[in-house]
C-alpha positions, 0 to 999 in steps of 0.5 A, spaced: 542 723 109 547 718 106 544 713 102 547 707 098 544 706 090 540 701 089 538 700 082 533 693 080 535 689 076 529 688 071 528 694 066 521 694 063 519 698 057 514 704 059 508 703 060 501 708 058 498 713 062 492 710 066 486 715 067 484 719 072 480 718 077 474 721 078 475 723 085 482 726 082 483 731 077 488 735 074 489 741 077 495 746 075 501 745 080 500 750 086 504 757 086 509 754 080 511 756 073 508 748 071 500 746 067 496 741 068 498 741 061 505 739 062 503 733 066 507 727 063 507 721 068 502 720 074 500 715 078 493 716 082 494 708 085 487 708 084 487 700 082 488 694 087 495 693 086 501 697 085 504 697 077 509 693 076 509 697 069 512 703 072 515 701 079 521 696 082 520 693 089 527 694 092 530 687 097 535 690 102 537 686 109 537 691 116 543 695 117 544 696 110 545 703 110 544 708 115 544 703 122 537 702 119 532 696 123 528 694 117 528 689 113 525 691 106 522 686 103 516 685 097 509 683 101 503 685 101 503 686 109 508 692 108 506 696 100 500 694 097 494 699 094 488 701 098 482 705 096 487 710 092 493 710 095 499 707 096 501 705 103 507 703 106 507 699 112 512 698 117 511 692 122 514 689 128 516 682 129 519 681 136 525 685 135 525 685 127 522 690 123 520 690 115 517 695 111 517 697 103 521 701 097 519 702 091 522 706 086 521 707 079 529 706 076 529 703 068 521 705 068 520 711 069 526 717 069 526 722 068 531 730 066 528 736 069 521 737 071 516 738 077 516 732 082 509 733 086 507 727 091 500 727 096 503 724 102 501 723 110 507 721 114 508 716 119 508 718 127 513 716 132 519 715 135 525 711 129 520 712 123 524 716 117 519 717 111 522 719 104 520 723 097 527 723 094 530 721 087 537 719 085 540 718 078 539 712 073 545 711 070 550 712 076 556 710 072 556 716 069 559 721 075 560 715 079 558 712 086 554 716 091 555 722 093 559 723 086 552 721 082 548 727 087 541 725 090 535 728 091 530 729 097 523 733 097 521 730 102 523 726 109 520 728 116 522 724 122 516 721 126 518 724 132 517 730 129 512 731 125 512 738 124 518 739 119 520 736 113 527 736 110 529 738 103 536 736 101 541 736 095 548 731 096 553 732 092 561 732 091 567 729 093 568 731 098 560 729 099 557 735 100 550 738 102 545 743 101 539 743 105 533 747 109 528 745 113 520 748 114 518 748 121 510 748 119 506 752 126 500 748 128 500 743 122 503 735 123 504 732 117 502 726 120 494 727 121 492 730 114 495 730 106 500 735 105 503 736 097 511 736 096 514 738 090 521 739 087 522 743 081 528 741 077 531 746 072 538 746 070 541 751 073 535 751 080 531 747 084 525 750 087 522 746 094 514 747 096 510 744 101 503 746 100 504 750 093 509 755 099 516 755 095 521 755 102 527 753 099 532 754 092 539 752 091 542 754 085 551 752 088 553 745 087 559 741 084 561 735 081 569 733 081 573 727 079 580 726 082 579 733 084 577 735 077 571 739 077 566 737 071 562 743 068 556 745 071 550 743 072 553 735 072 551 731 075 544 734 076 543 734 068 542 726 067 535 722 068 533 720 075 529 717 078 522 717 083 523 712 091 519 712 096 520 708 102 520 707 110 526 707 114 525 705 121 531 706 125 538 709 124 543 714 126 539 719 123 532 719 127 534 714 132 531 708 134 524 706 136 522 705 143 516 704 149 513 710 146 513 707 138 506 705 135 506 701 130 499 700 126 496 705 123 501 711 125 507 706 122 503 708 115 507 712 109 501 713 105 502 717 098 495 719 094 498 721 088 505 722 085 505 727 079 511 729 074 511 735 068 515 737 065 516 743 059 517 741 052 525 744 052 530 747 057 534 752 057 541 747 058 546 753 057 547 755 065 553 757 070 554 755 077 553 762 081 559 765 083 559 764 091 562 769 094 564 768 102 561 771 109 567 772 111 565 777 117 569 780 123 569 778 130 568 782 135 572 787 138 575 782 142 576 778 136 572 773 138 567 770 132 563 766 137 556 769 137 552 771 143 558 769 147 557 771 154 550 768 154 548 775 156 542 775 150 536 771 151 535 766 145 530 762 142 534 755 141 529 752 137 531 756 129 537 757 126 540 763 128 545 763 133 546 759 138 541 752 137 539 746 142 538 739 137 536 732 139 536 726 136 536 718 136 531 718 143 534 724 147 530 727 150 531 734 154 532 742 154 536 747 154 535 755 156 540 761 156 539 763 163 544 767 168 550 768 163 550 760 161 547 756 157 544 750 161 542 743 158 538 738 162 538 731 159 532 726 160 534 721 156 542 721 153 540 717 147 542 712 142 547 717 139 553 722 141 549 728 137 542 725 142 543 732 144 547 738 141 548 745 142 551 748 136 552 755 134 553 755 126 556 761 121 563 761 123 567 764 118 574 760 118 580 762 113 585 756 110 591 756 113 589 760 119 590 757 126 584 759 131 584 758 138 578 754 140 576 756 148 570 755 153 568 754 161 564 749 162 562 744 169 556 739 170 551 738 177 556 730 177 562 728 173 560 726 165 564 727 160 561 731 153 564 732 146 566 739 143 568 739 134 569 745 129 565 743 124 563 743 116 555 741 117 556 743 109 562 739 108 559 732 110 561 734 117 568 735 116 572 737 123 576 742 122 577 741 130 576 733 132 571 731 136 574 731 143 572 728 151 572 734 155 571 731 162 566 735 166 566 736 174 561 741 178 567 746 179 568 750 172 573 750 168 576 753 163 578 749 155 582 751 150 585 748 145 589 751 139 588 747 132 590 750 124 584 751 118 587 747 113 581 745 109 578 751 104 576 757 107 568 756 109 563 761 112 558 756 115 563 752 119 560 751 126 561 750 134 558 743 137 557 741 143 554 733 144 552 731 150 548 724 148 549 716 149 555 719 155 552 715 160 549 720 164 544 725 165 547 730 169 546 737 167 551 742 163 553 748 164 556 752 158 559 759 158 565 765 155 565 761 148 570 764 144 574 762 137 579 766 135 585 767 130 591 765 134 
């Protein structure tokens, strides 16, 4: 998710380690290469105020990324400390909202280590909790997304049962990351453990001591030009929490939303280790694409005919998505992909099909093909994009005009950007005006 820097404006010196707490003991890390002897800095938030010592308020005015509601403000009605734990309420006002972000730039940064934080997420519709990192000095690199980013955690209230990790990075900005979907657990009714280890040639993300996601491929460039490897994830960063309400990502609240008790980011502890030294002398890995054969028509599209039932809820071929309050379903059923919108949303993506792991070849022309028809006449939006290459479109979003006779689309467009392996197929059905049922069949992109 894109997020603008922030850094406070008053640096502190450091300050001691506070003791723990009875009810808190150092324990070694679950499942991880870190002591408790590494431990180097914690906060258990076992006082009555949080720790101006080691943490910065942060002041913005709603909209100032993301299309977010809220307006961070420093009041003890939004972040305060309770019966140790840090909590972050969000409020409503009419139809303003507050929340808190802290962070602990200037006071407490860090290179490499384990990031680990006990967290009870918040439930609803529009809230976006967040356990990320970003770099001290962003000068060193330069803006966002050029000076990278780190999220260990970020889970939308809307569902509760799978969080985010994501690395952004580049120029042009790109990034990695993987999602964990945890059957029969919700973030939001207990505390869970979310931790990022940080060495200088990996980053290794857990959730509850389970290790679910490494990445060792990004890059950092200046006019084009590539720095050496590991920048710009070999400087100090530092640790944030927030709550965001609202925004292009999970939308905006509604009916549904509660705030009290579920508009609450709560953080038990936050802990960092690290190890005396760091093995600094590393490589970026060779990446070597999948560039796989299309099928024996040449067609690249996965499951095109719609002939194979499919679960549309994981990642592998073709995946049904909402967001930003769309609400519907999707099924595979008699040789078409059928989506059934309840609420088109606040978003165009409100509701998407999408078909990941194209392989596209620079410089290549591909034709771009499909039927499509709807239950009354609406529009959708049909892309070729670059999910890893901040959604780059090789094909541009276009409105396809839909009727309840099929008709078949085609278009023809050129590869012009470097090969990539992941590109993917979209079709947007939301914020359109129209909750009109789609029915998608004989998907194709070939070379033209």
């Amino acid at each position: 998710m894109n997020k603008t820097l922030f850094f406070a404006a008053a640096f502190c010196a450091a300050a001691l380690l506070s003791c723990w707490s009875q009810s808190k003991t150092a324990m070694a890390p679950a499942n991880s290469v870190y002591t408790a002897d590494d431990l180097v800095w914690h906060d258990e938030f076992d006082g009555d105020s949080l720790n101006e010592n080691d943490w910065n308020f942060e002041l913005h005015e709603p909209g100032w990324v993301n299309s977010e509601l809220q307006r961070y403000v420093k009041s003890r009605d939004n972040i305060y400390v309770k019966d140790g734990r840090l909590v972050i309420q969000a409020l409503k006002n009419g139809k303003a909202y507050t929340s808190g972000r802290v962070n602990t730039c200037g006071k407490r940064d860090f290179l490499y280590g384990r990031f680990e934080a006990s967290l009870k997420v918040p439930k609803g519709q529009g809230f976006l909790p967040a356990f990320w990192m970003m770099p001290t000095n962003e000068g060193k690199y330069g803006q966002w997304p050029k000076c990278g980013e780190i999220d260990i955690m970020e889970v939308l209230g809307n569902q509760t049962d799978t969080q985010y990790s994501t690395l952004h990075f580049g120029e042009p900005h790109t990034q990695r990351q993987k999602s964990l979907v945890v059957s029969g657990k919700d973030f939001s009714q207990d505390f869970h453990v979310f931790a990022c280890e940080w060495d200088p040639g990996e980053f290794r993300f857990y959730v509850d001591g389970e290790l679910f996601y490494a990445e060792s491929d990004w890059f950092s460039k200046a006019a084009g030009k590539e720095r050496p490897y590991p920048a710009p994830y070999n400087q100090k960063f530092y640790v944030i929490f927030n709550l965001a309400v609202g925004g292009t990502w999970p939308g905006n609240p509604d009916d549904s939303t509660k705030f009290d008790k579920n508009a609450r980011l709560e953080v038990d502890y936050v802990r960092v280790y690290q190890k005396k030294s760091y093995d600094a002398n590393v490589s970026r890995p060779v990446k070597s694409l999948n560039m796989r054969s299309p099928d024996k028509d040449g067609n690249y599209v996965l499951n095109p005919k719609f002939q194979d039932k499919e679960n549309l809820s994981d990642d592998k071929g073709w995946a049904f998505f909402l967001a930003g309050n769309g609400k519907g379903s999707a099924e595979i059923s008699g040789g078409q992909l059928i989506v059934r919108p309840q609420n088109f949303g606040d978003l165009e993506y409100s509701l998407q099909v999408v078909q990941s792991g194209i392989p596209l070849k620079k410089g290549r022309k591909y034709q771009f093909k499909f039927d499509a028809r709807a239950d009354a006449k609406r529009t959708i939006l049909a892309a070729v994009s670059a999910p890893n290459l901040n959604w780059i479109r090789y094909f541009p979003d276009t409105k396809i005009q839909l009727s309840e006779k099929a008709k078949t689309f085609q278009f023809v467009f050129e590869m012009k950007e470097d090969s990539d392996d992941m590109a993917r197929i979209e079709f947007n059905l939301g914020n359109q005006n129209s909750k009109a049922a789609v029915y998608i069949s004989n998907v194709s992109l070939s070379e033209y």
